[in-house]
Backbone and ligand atoms as CSV (ligand in chain L), in Angstrom:
chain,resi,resn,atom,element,x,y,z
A,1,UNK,N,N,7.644,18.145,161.935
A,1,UNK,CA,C,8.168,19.250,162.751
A,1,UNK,C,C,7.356,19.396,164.038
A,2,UNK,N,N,8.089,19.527,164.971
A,2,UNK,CA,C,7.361,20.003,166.373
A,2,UNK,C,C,6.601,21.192,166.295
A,3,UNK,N,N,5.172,20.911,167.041
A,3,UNK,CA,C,4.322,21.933,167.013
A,3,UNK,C,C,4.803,23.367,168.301
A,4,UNK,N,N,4.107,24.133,168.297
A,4,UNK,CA,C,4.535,25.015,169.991
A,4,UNK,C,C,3.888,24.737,171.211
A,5,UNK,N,N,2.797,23.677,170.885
A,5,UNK,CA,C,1.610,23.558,171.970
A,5,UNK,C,C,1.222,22.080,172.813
A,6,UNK,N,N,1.701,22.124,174.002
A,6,UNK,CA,C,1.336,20.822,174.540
A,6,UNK,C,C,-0.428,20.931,175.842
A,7,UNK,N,N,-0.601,20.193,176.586
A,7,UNK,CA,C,-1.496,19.949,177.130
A,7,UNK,C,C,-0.992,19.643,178.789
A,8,UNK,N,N,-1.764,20.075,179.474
A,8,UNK,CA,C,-1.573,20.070,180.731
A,8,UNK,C,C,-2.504,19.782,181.812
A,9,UNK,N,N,-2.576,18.965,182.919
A,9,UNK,CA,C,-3.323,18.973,183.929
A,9,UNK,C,C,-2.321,19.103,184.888
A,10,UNK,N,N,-3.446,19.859,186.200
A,10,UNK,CA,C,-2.524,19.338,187.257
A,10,UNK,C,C,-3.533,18.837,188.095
A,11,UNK,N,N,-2.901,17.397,188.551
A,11,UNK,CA,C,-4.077,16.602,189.189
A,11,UNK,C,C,-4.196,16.800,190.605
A,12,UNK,N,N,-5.669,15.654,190.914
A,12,UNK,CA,C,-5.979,15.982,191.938
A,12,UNK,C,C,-5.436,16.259,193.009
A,13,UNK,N,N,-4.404,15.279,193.303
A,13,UNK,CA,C,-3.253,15.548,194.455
A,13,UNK,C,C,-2.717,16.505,194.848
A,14,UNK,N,N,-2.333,17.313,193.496
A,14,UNK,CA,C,-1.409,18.413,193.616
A,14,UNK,C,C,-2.208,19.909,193.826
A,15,UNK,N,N,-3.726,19.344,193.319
A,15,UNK,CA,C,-4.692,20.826,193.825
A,15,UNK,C,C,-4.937,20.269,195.271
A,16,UNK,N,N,-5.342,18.997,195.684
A,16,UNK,CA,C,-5.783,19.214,197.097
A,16,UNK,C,C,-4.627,19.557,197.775
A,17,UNK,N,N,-3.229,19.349,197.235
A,17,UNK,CA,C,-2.383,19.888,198.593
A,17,UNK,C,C,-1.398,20.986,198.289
A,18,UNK,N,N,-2.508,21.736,197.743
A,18,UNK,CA,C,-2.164,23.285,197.655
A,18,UNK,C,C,-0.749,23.721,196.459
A,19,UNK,N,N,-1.033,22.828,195.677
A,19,UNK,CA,C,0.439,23.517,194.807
A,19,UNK,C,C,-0.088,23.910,193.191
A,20,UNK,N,N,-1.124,24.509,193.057
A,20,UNK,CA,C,-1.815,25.188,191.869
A,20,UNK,C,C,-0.602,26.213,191.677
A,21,UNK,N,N,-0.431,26.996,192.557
A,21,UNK,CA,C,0.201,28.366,192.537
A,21,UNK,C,C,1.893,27.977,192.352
A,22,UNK,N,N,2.321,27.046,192.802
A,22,UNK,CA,C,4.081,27.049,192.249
A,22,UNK,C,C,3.546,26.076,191.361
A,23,UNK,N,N,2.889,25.571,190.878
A,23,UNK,CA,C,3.400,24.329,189.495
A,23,UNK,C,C,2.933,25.670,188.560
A,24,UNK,N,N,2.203,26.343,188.558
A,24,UNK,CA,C,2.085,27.190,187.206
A,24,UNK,C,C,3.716,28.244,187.462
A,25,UNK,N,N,3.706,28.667,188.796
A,25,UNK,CA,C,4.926,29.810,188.387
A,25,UNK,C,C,6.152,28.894,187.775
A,26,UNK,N,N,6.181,27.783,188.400
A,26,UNK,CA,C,7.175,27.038,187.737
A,26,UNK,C,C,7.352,26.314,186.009
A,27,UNK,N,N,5.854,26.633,185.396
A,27,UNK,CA,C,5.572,26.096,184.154
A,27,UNK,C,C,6.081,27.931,183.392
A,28,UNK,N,N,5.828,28.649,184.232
A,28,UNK,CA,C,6.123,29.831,183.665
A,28,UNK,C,C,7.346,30.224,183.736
A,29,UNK,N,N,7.696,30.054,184.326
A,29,UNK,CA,C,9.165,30.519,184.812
A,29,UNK,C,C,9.889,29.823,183.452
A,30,UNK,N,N,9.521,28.555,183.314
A,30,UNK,CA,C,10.515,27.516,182.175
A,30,UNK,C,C,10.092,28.512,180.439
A,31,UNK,N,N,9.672,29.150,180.742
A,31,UNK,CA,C,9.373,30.010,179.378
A,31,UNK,C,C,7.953,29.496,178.918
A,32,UNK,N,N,7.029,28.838,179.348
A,32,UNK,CA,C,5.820,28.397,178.913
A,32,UNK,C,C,4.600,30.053,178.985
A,33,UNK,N,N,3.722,29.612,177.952
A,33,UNK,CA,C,2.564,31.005,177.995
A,33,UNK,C,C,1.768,29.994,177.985
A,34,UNK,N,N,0.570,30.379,179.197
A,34,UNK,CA,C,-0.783,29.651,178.807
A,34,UNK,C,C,-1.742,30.897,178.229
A,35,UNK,N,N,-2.138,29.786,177.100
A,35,UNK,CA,C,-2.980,29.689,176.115
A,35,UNK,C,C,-4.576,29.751,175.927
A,36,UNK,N,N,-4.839,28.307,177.607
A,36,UNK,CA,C,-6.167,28.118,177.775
A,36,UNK,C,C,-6.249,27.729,179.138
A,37,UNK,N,N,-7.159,27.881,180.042
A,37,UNK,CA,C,-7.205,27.537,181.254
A,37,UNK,C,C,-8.647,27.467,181.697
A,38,UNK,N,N,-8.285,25.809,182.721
A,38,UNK,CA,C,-9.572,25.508,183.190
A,38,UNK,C,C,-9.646,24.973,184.810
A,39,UNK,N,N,-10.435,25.453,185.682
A,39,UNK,CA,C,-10.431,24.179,187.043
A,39,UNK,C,C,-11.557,23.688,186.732
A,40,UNK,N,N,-11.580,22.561,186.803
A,40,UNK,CA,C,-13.196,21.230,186.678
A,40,UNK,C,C,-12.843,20.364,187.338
A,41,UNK,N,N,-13.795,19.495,187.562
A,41,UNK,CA,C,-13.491,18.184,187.754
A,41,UNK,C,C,-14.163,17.525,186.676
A,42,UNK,N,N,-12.982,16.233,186.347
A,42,UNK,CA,C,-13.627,15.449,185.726
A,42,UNK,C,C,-14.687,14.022,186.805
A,43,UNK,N,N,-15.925,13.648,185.283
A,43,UNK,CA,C,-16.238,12.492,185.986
A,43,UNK,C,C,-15.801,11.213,185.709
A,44,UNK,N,N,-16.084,10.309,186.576
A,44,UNK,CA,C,-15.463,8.686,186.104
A,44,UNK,C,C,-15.713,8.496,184.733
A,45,UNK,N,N,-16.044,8.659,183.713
A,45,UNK,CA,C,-16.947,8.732,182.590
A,45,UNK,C,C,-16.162,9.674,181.914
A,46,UNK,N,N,-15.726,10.970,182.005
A,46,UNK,CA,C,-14.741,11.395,180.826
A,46,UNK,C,C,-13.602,11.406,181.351
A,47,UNK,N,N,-12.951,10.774,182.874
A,47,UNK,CA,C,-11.702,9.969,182.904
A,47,UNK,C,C,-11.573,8.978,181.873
A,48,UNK,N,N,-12.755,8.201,181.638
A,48,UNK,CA,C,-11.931,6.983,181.444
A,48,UNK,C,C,-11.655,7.229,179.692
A,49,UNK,N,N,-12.683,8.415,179.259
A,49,UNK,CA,C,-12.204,8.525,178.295
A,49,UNK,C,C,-11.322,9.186,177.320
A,50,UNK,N,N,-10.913,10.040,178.879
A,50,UNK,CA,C,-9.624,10.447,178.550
A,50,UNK,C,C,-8.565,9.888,178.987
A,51,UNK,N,N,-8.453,9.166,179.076
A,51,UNK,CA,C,-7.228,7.651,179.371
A,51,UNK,C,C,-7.363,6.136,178.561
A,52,UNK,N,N,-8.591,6.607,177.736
A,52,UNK,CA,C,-8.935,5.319,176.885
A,52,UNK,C,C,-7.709,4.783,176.332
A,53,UNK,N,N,-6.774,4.985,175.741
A,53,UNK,CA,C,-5.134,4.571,175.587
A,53,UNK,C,C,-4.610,3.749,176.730
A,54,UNK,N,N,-4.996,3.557,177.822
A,54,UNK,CA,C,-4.890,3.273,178.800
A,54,UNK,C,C,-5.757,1.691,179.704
A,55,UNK,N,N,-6.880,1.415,178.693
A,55,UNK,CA,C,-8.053,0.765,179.384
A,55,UNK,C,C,-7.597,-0.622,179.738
A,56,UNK,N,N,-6.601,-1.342,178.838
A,56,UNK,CA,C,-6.480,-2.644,178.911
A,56,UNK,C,C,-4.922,-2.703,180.060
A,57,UNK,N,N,-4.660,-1.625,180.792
A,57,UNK,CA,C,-3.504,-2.005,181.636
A,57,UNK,C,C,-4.443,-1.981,183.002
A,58,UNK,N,N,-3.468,-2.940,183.992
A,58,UNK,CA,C,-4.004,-3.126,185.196
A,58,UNK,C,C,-4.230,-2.138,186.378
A,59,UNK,N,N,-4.023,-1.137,186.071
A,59,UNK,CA,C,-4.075,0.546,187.067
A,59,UNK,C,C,-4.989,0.957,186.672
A,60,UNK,N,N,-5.820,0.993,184.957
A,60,UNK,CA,C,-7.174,1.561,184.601
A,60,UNK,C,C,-8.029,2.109,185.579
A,61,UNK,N,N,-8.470,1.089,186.563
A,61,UNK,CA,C,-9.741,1.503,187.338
A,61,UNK,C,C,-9.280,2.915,188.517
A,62,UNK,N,N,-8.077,2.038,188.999
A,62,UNK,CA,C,-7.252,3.044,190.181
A,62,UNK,C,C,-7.022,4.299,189.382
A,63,UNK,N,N,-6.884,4.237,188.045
A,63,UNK,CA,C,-6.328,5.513,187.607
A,63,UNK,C,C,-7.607,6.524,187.017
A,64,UNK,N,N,-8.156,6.092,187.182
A,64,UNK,CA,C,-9.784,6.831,186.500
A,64,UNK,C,C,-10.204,7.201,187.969
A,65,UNK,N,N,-10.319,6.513,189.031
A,65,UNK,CA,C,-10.665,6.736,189.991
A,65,UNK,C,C,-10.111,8.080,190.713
A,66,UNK,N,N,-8.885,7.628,191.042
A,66,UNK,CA,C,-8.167,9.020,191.058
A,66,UNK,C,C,-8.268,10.338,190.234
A,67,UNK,N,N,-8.359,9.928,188.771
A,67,UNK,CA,C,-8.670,11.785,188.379
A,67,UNK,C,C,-9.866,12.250,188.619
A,68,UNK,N,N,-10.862,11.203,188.804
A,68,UNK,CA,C,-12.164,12.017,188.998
A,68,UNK,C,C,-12.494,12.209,190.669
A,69,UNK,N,N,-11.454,12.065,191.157
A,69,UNK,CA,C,-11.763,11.929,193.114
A,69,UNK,C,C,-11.462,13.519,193.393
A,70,UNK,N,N,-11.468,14.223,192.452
A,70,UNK,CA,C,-11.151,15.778,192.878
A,70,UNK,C,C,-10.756,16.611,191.849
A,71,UNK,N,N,-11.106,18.305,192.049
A,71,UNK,CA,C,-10.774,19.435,190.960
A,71,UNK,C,C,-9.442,19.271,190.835
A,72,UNK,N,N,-9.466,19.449,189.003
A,72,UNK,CA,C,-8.481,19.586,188.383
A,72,UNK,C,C,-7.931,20.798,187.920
A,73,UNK,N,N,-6.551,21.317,187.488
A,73,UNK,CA,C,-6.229,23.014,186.479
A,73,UNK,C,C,-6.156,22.135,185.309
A,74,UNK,N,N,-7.089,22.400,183.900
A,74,UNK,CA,C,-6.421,21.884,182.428
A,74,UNK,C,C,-6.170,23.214,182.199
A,75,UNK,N,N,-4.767,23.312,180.869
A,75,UNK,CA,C,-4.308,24.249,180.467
A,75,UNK,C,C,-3.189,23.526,179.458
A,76,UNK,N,N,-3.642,24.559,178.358
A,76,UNK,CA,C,-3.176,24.535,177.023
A,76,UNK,C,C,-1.434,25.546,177.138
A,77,UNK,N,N,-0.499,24.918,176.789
A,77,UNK,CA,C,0.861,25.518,177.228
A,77,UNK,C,C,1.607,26.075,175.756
A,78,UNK,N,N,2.230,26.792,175.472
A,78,UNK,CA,C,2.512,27.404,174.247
A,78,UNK,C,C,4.106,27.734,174.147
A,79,UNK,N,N,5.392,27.303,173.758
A,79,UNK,CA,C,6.717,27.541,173.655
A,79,UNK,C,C,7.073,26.734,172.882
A,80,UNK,N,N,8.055,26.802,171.846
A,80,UNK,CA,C,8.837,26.052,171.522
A,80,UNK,C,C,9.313,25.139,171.574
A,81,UNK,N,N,8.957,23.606,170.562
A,81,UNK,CA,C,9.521,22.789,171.316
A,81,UNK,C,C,8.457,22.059,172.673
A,82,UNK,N,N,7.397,22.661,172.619
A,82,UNK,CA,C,6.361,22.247,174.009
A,82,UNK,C,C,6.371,20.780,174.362
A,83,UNK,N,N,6.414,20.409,174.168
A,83,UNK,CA,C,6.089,18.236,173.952
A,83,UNK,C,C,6.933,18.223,174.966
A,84,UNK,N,N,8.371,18.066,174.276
A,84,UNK,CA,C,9.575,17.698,174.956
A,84,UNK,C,C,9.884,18.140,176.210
A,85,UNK,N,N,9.930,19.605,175.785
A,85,UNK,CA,C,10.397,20.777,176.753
A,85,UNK,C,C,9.397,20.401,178.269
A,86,UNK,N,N,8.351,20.473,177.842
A,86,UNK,CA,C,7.683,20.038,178.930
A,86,UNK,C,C,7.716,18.689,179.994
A,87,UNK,N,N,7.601,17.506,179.385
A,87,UNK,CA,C,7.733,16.513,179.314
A,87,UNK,C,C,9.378,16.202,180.140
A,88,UNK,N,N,10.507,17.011,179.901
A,88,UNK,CA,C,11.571,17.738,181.142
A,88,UNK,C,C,11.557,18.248,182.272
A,89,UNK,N,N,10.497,19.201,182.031
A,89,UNK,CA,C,10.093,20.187,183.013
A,89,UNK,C,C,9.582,19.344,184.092
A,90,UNK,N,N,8.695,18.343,183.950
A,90,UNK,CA,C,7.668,17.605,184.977
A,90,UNK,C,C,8.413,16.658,185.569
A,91,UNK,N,N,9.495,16.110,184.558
A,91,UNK,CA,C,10.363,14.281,185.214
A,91,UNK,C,C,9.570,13.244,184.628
A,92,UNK,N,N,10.299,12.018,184.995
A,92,UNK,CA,C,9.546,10.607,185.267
A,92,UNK,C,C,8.274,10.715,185.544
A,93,UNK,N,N,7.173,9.625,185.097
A,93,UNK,CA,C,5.634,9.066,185.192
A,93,UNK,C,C,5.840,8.950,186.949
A,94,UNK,N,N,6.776,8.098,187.229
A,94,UNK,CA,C,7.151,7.687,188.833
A,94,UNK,C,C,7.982,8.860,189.307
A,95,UNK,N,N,7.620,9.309,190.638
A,95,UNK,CA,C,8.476,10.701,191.163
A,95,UNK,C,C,9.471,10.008,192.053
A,96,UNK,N,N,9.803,8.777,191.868
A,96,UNK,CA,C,10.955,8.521,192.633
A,96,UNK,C,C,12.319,8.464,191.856
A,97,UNK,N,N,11.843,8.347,190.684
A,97,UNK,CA,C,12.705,8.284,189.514
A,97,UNK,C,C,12.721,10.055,188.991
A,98,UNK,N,N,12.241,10.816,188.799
A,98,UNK,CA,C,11.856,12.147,188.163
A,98,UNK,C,C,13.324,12.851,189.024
A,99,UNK,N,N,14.062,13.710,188.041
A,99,UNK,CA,C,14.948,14.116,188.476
A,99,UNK,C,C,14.609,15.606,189.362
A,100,UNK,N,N,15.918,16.045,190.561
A,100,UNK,CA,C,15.859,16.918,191.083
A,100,UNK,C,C,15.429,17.884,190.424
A,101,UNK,N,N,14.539,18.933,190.807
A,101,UNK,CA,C,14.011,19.989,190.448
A,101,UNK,C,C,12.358,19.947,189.608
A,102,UNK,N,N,12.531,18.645,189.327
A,102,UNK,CA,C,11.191,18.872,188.465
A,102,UNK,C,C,9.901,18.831,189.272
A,103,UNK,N,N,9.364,19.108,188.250
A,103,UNK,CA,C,7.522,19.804,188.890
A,103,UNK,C,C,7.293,18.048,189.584
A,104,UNK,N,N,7.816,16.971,189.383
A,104,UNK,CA,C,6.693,15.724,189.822
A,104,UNK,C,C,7.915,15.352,191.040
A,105,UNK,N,N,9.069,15.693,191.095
A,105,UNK,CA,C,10.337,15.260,191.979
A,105,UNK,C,C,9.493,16.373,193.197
A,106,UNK,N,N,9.307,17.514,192.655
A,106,UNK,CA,C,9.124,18.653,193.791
A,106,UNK,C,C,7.447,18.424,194.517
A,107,UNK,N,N,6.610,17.756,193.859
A,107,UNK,CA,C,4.743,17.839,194.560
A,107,UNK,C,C,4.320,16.664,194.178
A,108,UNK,N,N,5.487,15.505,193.620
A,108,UNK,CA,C,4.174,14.526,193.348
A,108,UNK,C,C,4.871,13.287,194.785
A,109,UNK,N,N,4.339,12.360,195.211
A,109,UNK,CA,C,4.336,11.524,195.879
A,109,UNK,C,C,4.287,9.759,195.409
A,110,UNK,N,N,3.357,9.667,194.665
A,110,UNK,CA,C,3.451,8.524,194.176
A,110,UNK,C,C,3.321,8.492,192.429
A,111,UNK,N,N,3.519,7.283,191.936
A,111,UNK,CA,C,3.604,6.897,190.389
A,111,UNK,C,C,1.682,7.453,190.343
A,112,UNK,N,N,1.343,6.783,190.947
A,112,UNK,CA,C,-0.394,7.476,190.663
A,112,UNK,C,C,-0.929,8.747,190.892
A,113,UNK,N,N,-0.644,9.193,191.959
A,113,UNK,CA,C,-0.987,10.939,192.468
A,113,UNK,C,C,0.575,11.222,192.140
A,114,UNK,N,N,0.503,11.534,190.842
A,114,UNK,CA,C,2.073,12.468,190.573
A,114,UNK,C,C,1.925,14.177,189.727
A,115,UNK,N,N,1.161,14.453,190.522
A,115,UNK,CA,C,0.803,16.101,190.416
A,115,UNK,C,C,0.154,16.566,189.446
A,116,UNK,N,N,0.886,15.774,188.045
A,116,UNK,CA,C,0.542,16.776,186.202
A,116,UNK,C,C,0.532,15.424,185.501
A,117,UNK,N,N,-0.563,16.003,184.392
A,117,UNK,CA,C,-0.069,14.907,183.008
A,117,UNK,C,C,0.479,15.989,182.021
A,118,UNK,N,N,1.394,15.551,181.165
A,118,UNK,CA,C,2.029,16.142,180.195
A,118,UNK,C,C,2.259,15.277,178.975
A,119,UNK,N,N,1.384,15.845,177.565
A,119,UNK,CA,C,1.478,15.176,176.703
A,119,UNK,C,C,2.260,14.803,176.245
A,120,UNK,N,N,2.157,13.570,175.054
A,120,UNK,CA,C,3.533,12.723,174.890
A,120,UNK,C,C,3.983,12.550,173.670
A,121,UNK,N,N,3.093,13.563,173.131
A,121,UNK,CA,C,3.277,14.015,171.158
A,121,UNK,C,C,2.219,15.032,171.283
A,122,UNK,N,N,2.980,15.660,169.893
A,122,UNK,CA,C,2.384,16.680,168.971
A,122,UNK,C,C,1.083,15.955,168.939
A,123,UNK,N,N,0.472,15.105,168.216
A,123,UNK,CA,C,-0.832,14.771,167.949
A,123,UNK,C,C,-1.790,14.224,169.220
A,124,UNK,N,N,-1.104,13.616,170.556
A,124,UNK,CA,C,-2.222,13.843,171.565
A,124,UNK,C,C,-2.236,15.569,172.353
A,125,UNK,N,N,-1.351,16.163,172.303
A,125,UNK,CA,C,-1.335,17.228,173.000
A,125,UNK,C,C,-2.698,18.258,172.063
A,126,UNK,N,N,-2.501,17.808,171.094
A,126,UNK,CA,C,-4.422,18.434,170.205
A,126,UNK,C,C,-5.188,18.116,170.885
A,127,UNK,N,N,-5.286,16.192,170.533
A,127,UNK,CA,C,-6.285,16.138,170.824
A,127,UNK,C,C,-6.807,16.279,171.997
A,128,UNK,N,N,-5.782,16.235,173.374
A,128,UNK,CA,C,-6.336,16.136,174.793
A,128,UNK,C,C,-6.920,18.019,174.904
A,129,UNK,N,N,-6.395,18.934,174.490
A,129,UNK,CA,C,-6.776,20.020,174.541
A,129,UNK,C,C,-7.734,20.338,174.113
A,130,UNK,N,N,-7.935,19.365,173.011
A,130,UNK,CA,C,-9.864,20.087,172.065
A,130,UNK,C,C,-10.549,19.070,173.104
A,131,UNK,N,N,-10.101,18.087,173.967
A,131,UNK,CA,C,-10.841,17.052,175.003
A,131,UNK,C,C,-11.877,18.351,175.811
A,132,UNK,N,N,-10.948,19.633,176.067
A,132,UNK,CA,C,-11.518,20.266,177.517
A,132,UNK,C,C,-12.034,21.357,176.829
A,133,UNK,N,N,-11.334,21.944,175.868
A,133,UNK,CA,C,-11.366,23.569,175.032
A,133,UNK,C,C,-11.897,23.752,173.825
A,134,UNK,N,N,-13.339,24.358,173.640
A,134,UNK,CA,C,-13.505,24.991,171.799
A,134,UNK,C,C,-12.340,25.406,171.491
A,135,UNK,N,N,-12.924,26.026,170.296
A,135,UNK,CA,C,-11.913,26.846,169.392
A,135,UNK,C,C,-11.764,28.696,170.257
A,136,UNK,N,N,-13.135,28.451,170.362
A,136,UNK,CA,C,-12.684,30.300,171.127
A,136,UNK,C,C,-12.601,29.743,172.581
A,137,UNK,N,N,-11.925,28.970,173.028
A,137,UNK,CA,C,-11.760,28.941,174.505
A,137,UNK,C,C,-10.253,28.840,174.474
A,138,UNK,N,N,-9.459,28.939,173.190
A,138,UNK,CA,C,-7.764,29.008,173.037
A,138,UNK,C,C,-7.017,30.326,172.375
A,139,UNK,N,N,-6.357,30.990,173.098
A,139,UNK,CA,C,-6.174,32.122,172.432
A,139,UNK,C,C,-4.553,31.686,171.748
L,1,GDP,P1,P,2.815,9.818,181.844
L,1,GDP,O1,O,2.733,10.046,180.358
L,1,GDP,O2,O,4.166,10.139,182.422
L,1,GDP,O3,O,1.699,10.499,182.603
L,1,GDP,O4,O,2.636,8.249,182.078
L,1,GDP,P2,P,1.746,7.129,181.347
L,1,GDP,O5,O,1.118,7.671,180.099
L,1,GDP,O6,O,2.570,5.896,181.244
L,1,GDP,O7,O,0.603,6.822,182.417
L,1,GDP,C1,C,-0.495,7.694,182.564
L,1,GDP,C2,C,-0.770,7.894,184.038
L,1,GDP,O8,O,-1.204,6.657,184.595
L,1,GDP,C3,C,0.455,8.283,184.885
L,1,GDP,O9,O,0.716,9.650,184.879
L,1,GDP,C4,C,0.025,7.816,186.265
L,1,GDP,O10,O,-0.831,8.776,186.873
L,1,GDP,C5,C,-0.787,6.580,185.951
L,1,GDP,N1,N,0.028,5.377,186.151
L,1,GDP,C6,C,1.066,4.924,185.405
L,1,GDP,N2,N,1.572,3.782,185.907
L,1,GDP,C7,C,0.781,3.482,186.983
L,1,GDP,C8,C,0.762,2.406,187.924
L,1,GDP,O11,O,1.584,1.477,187.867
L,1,GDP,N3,N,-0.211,2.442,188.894
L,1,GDP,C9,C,-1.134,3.453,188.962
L,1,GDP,N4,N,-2.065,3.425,189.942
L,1,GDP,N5,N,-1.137,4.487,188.110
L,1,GDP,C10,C,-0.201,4.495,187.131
């Protein structure tokens, strides 16, 4: 059964060019409650190990590089259905493909700086959230 809780960043791209403030009204607006919230940056070092799923494809380096090249929002998302629902909400990995309206069609630019990650199951959307959040840092 689907859990209520997925995982969220919004990356560097989309904080340096000012869209913190509509990607959340827009995560809210879709019926989402956050749960947990963080701005950090990550370093090259818990990029890569939070993309370790990731190490043996040829973007690895470019893609570690990029999340740690600037502050991030993590945030724990809470509705019904969260995985999926979300995973709608954002579009396509590539924003040339991501359909009209979505959060990565509307602020992201390329397949690499594409605004948000949004988990891709019930069981990474845990674990990427206990990645950033204790237990009392999730209400
Ligand atoms: P997602 O689940 O939609 O985020 O996509 P994936 O899990 O397949 O890929 C993880 C992240 O790696 C994507 O969100 C992109 O930021 C990045 N990525 C995927 N494909 C490429 C690529 O071909 N080149 C680069 N530079 N980054 C990529």
């Amino acid at each position: 059964m689907a859990t209520n809780r997925t995982f969220t960043m919004i990356k560097p791209d989309a904080v340096a060019n000012g869209h913190i403030g509509a990607i959340l009204n827009d995560i809210i607006a879709d019926g989402f409650k956050i749960v947990a919230m963080k701005y950090t940056q990550l370093s090259p070092e818990m990029a890569s190990k939070f993309y370790a799923v990731h190490k043996e494809r040829g973007f690895f380096g470019d893609l570690v590089s990029f999340m740690s090249s600037g502050p991030i929002v993590a945030a724990i998302l809470e509705k019904d259905n969260a995985v999926e629902d979300f995973r709608k909400l954002i579009g396509a990995t590539n924003p040339a493909d991501a359909a009209e309206g979505t959060i990565r069609n509307k602020y992201a630019k390329s397949i690499d700086a594409n605004a948000v990650h949004g988990s891709d199951s019930d069981e990474n959307a845990e674990i990427e959230g206990s990645f950033y959040f204790t237990a009392f840092e999730k209400f």
